[in-house]
C-alpha positions in Angstrom: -25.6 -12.2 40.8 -22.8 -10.7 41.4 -20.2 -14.3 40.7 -22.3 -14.2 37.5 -21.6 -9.9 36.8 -18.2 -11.1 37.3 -17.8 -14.0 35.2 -19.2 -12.5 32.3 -16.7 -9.0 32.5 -14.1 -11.2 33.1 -14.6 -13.7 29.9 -15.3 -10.7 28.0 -11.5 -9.1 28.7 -9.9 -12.9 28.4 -11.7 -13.9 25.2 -12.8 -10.4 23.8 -9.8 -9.5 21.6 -9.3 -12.9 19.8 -13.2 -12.9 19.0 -13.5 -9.6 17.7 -10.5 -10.5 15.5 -12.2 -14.0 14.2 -15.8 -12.5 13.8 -14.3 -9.6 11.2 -11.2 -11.2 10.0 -11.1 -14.6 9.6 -14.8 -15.9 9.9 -16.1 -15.1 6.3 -12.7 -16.8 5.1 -13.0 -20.8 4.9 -9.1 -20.6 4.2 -8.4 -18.7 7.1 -10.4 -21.1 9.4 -8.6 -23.7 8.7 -5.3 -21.8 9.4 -6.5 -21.1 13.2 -8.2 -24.5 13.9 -4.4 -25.7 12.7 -2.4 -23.1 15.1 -4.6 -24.3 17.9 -3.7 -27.9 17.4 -0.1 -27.3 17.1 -0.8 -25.1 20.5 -1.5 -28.4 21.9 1.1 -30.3 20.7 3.5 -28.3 22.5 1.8 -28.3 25.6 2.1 -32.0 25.3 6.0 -31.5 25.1 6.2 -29.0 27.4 4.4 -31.3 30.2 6.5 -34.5 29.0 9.9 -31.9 30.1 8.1 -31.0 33.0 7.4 -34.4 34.2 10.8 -35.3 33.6 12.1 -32.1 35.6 9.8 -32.9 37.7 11.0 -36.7 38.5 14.7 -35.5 39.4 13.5 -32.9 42.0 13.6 -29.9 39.7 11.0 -27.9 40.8 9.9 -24.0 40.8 8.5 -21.8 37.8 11.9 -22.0 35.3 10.6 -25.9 35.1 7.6 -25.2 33.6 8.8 -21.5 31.9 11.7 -22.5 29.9 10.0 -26.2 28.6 6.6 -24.4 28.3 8.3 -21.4 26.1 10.8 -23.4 23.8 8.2 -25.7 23.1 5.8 -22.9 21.7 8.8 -21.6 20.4 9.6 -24.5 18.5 6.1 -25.6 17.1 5.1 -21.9 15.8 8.3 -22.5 13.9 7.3 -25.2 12.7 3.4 -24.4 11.8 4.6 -22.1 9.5 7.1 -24.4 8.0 4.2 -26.8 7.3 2.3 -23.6 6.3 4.9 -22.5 3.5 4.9 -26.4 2.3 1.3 -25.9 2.0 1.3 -22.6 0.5 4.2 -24.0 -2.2 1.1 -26.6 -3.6 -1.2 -24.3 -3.6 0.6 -21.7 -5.8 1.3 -24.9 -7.7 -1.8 -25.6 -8.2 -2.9 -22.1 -9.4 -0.3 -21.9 -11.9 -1.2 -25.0 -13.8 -5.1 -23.5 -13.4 -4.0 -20.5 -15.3 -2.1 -22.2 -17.7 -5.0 -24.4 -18.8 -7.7 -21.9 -18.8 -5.3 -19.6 -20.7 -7.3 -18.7 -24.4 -5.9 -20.8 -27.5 -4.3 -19.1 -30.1 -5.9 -19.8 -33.7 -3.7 -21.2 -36.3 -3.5 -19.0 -39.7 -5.6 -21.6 -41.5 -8.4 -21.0 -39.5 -8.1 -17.3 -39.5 -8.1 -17.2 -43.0 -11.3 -19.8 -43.3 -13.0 -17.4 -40.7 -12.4 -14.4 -42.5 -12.3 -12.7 -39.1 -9.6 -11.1 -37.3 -7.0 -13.0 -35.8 -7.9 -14.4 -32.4 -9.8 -11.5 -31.6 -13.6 -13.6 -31.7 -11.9 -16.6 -29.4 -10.1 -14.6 -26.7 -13.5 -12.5 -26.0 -15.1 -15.3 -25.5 -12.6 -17.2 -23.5 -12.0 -13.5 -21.8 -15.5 -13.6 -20.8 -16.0 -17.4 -19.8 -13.2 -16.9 -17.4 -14.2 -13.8 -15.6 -15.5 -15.7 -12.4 -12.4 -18.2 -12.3 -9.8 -15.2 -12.8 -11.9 -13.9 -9.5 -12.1 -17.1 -7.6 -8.3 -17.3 -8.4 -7.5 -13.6 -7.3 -9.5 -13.8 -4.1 -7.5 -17.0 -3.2 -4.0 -15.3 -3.8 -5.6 -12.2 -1.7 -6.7 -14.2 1.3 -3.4 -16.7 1.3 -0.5 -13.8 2.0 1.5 -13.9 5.2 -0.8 -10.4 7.1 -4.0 -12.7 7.0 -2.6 -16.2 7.8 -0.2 -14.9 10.3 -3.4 -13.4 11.9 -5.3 -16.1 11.9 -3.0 -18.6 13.2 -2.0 -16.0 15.9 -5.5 -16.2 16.8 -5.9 -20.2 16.4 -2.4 -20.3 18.6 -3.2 -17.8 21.4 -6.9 -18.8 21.6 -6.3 -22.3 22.5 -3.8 -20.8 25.1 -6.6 -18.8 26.4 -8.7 -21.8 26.7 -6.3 -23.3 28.5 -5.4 -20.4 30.8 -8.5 -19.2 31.8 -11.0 -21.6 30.2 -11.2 -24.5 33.5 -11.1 -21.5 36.2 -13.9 -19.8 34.3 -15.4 -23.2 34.3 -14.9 -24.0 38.0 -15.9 -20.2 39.3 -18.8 -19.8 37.5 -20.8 -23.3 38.7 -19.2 -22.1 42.4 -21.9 -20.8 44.9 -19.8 -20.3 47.5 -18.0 -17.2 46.6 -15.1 -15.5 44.8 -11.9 -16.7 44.6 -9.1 -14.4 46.2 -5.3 -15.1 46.1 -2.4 -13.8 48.4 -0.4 -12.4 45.3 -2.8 -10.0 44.6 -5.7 -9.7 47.8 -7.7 -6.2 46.3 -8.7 -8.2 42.6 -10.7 -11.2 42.9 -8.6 -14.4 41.2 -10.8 -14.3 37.9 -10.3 -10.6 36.7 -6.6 -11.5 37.5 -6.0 -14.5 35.0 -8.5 -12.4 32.7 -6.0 -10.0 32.1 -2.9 -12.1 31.9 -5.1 -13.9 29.3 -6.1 -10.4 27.4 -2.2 -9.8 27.5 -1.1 -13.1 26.2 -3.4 -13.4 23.6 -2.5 -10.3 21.9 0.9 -11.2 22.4 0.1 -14.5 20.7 -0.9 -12.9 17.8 2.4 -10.8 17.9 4.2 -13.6 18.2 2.9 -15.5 15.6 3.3 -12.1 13.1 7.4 -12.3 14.0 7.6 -15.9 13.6 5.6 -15.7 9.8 8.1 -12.6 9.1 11.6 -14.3 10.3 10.5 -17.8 8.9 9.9 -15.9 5.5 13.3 -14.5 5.4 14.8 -17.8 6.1 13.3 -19.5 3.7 14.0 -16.3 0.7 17.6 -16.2 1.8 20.5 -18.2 1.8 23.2 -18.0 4.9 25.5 -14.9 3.8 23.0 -14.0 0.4 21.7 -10.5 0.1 18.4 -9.7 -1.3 18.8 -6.6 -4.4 19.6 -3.5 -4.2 16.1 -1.8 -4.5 14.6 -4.1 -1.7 17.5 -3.0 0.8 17.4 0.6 0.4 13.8 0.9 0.1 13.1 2.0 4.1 16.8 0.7 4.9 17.2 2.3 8.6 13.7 4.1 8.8 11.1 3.0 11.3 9.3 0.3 10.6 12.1 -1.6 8.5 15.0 -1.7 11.3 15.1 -5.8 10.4 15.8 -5.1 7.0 14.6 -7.9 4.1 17.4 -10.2 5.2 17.9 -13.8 6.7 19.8 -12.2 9.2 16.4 -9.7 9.8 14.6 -12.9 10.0 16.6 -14.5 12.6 16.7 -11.6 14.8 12.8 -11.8 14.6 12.3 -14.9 15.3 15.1 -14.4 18.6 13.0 -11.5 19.7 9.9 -13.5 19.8 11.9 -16.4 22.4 13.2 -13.0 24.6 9.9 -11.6 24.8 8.1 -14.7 25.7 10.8 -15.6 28.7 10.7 -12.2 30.0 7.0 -11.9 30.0 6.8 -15.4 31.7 9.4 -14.3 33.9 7.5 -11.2 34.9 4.5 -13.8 36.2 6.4 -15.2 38.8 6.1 -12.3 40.8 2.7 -13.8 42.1 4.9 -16.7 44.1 4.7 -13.1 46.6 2.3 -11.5 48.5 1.2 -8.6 46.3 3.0 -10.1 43.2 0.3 -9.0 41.2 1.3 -5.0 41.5 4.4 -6.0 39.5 3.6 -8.7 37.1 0.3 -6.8 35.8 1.8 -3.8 34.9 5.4 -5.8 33.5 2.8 -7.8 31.5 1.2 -5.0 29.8 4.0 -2.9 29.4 5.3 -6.3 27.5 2.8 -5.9 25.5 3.6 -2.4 24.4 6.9 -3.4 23.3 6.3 -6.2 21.3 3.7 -4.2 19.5 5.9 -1.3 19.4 9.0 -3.8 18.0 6.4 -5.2 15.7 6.1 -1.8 14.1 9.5 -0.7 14.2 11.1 -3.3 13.4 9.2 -4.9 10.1 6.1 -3.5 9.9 6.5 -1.3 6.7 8.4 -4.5 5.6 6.3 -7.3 6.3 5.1 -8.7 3.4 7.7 -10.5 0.9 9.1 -8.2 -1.6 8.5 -10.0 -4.4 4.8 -9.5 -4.2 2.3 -7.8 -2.0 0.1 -10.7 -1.4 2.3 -13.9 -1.6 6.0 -14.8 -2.7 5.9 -16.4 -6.4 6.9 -20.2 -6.7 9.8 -19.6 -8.4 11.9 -18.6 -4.9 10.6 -21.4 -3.5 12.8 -23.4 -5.9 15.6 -21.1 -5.8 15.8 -21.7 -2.3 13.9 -24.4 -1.2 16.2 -26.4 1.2 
């Protein structure tokens, strides 16, 4: 009874926080589904290039943690970047594809002749018509545009990314202690906690950091895309919250660059702050580093480009037309 007790309370803190953010947030949104059952298979790519690096390290004698940290973190690194380069490519057609919608369902204009034959006002018959014909598709359309912005699909790919991480974290020791009679699993590196409410928290810490992380990389991958090397965005989008908290990034390329390096930092440090379990006791300094990791990158998060987040251009998604300004 008590293995079970103990299972439970631990899957509850590993998986918790992701599952409370897809039952409100992203459930009731097919759009967003998709976006985290995608995150979670680019997850996997990169652990398939991260254990191709660490095989090779491996092979020519390099072992210890850095040979699975530093393959294991570029190669999230570098497939969040790219998710949400496939993601803009995506988003582009999409926009696309709304555009022409509203062109075509846009209400004719009458010619003269007609008018006069009709006796009626100009147009005015027609466009109430059309006006009301159109009322659900204008809503259909607007919904879309509301649920496709970079807040909601950087959420839901953070949860997508970091919940397949969790799976693979936590998921085969959850697995393995909870069809184990024989007892609970203690390590050296931390003797006082049983084994599972351990990796239950590193996985409670890196999943909200997952979500973080993907935020940043939406955010500096954004600004890349608006900005050429060296171009400045106007005047009114600079000075808006220019050196205020919650805008220290700025609306720049440079802005997004920095984001995206503070997502690699944070991710190595944190890692590096794990590998204080190789030691007795580890665990009284890599639990507390881990969460106070946390912290920062939420508090970063904020200061940094949280009153900035979404694209000036428009609250919910950038128009099409930047895209072809500066579509590479």
């Amino acid at each position: 009874m008590t293995n079970i007790a103990l299972s439970l309370g631990a899957a509850l803190i590993a998986f918790g926080p992701l599952m409370a953010v897809f039952s409100s947030i992203v459930y009731s949104k097919a759009q967003l589904v998709i976006v985290v059952t995608s995150a979670a298979f680019f997850f996997l790519l990169s652990t398939v290039v991260a254990s191709m690096f660490w095989w090779v390290f491996h092979f020519v004698g390099m072992l210890g943690p850095l040979a699975g940290i530093v393959p294991g973190v570029l190669a999230q690194f570098a497939f969040r970047c790219w998710f949400v380069a496939v993601y803009h490519r995506v988003e582009k057609a999409i926009q696309q594809s709304l555009e022409n919608q509203e062109m075509e369902n846009e209400p004719p204009v009458p010619s003269n002749e007609s008018v006069r034959q009709s006796g009626n006002r100009p147009g005015l018959n027609q466009q109430t018509q059309a006006t009301e014909g159109n009322k659900s598709h204008w809503t259909e359309i607007a919904k879309l545009r509301l649920e496709l912005n970079d807040a909601a699909c950087g959420i839901a790919a953070g949860v997508g990314f970091g919940g397949m991480h969790a799976v693979l974290l936590y998921g085969t020791l959850l697995a393995s202690e909870m069809t184990n009679n024989i007892g609970v699993l203690y390590q050296d590196s931390c003797p006082a906690m049983p084994s599972l409410a351990v990796s239950a928290m590193y996985c409670f810490c890196f999943s909200i950091l997952d979500v973080f992380w993907m935020l940043m990389t939406f955010f500096g991958m954004r600004r890349r895309r608006m900005y050429h090397r060296g171009e400045r965005p106007p005047p009114h989008v600079v000075r808006e919250y220019e050196g205020k908290a919650g805008a220290y990034l700025g609306n720049t390329r440079e802005g997004g660059n920095l984001a995206l390096l503070s997502v690699l930092a944070t991710h190595f440090v944190t890692s590096i702050f794990t590998t204080a379990d190789f030691f007795n006791s580890g665990c009284v300094v890599s639990l507390p580093a881990t969460g106070a990791m946390v912290l920062v990158v939420a508090y970063w998060f904020y200061a940094g480009m949280g009153k900035i987040y979404m694209p000036p251009e428009d609250d919910e998604v950038v128009s099409d037309s930047d895209y072809n300004q500066h579509d590479d």
